[in-house]
Structure formats: structure tokens, C-alpha cells
N, C-alpha and C positions, 0 to 999 in steps of 0.2 A: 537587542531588537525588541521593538513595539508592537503585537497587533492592533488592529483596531478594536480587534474586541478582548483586549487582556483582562478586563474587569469581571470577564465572563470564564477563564481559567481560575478553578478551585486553586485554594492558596497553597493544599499539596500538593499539587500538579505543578506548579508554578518552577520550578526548579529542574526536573524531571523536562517541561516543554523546554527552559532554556536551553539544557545541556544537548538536548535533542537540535534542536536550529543552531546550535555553535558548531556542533558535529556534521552540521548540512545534512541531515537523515529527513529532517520538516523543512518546509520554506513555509505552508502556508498556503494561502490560496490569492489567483491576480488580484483581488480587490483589499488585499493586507490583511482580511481576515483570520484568525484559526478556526473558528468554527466549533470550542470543544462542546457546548452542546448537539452537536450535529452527530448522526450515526458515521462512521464509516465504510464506505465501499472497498469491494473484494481491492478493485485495482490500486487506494488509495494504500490499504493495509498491504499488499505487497510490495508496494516502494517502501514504505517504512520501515520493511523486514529485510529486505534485502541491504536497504543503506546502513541499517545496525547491527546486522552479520557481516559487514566488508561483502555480500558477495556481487560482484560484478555483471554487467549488465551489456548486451551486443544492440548497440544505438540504431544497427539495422535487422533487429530480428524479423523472422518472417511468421507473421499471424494470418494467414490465409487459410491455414488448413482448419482454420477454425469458425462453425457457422454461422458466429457472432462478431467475423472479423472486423465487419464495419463500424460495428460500435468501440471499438479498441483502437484508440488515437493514438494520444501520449504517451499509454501505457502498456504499448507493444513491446518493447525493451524488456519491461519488467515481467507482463503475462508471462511472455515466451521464456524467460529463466526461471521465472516461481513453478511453470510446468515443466519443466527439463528437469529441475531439482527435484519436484515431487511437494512439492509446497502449497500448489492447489493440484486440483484434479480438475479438469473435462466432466460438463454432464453429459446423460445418456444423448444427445442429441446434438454432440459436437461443439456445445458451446462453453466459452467459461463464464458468460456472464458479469462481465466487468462491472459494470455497473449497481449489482446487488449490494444492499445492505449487508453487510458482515455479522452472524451473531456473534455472541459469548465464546458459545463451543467451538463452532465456527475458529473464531480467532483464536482461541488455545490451540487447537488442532494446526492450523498454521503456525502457530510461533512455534508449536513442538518441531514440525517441519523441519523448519527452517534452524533451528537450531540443530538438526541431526544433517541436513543439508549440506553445513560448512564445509 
């Protein structure tokens, strides 16, 4: 597979992205791009942890109880198992936050997760 923007994937990354989209863990984004200079978000990096742990995902999770429900589209499925496994946490104010930037720590903290998660 091609993005549109491959030329914009560092040349060690380049291997590491394929095996990842042969694995269907990435697709990408609708407009064919990857995007890897772009930050990633809380809900983007829990697809990608859960799809590279195997662990499975309920297509009709229920994200209601959360006070950021509306902003959680596509990635209801995945919120709702990254918080049942303990892979992200709820803020003090009921939200997960979907949408946020992920840091560094951030995402080490998750991948540990998620690897103790299995």
C-alpha cells in the first residue's frame, strides 16, 4: 500500500508502517493519507494498541456514561475497551477526552497498559 503522503514517512519508519497496515492495526486516514508528521490523539493511539495486542473490541460499546460521550464517534468501541482494560483512565470530570494530543509519557504509559492488559 501507498499513502499519499509516503515521502513524508522517515525511511526507518517505513517498514515498521508497512508491517503495521499488512497487519490492518493502521488503515490511515479517508483522504489516503498517513499523516506521520501529525501528533497523535488519545483515540487514534488506542486503536493502534489494541489492534497490535489482538485485543478485541464490542462494535456496540456503550460510551454514555461518559461526559465527553458526544465527542466519541468511531471510537466508542475502542474507548470503551482501552477503559475496561485500564489502558486509559477517565478525568476528574468524567471525561476521556478523545480527542487530545497524546504525549510521550502519555503513550509509554499506554503501551505499558496495554501490554499488562492481554
Amino acid at each position: 500500500h501507498t499513502f499519499a503522503d509516503d515521502a513524508q514517512i522517515a525511511e526507518y519508519a517505513k517498514s515498521a508502517v508497512a508491517k503495521l497496515y499488512g497487519a490492518g492495526v493502521i488503515s490511515g486516514y479517508e483522504d489516503g493519507t498517513f499523516k506521520p508528521k501529525g501528533a497523535i490523539t488519545r483515540e487514534e493511539l488506542v486503536k493502534v494498541l489494541l489492534g497490535a495486542f489482538g485485543i478485541e473490541v464490542d462494535e456496540n460499546a456503550d460510551v454514555s456514561a461518559f461526559t465527553d460521550a458526544e465527542s466519541i464517534k468511531w471510537s466508542a468501541p475502542y474507548i470503551a475497551k482501552a477503559v475496561e482494560k485500564g489502558i486509559i483512565k477517565g478525568y476528574d470530570d468524567g471525561s476521556v477526552k478523545p480527542q487530545n494530543t497524546v504525549t510521550r509519557i502519555e503513550a509509554i504509559t499506554m503501551f505499558g497498559r496495554a501490554m499488562s492488559a492481554k
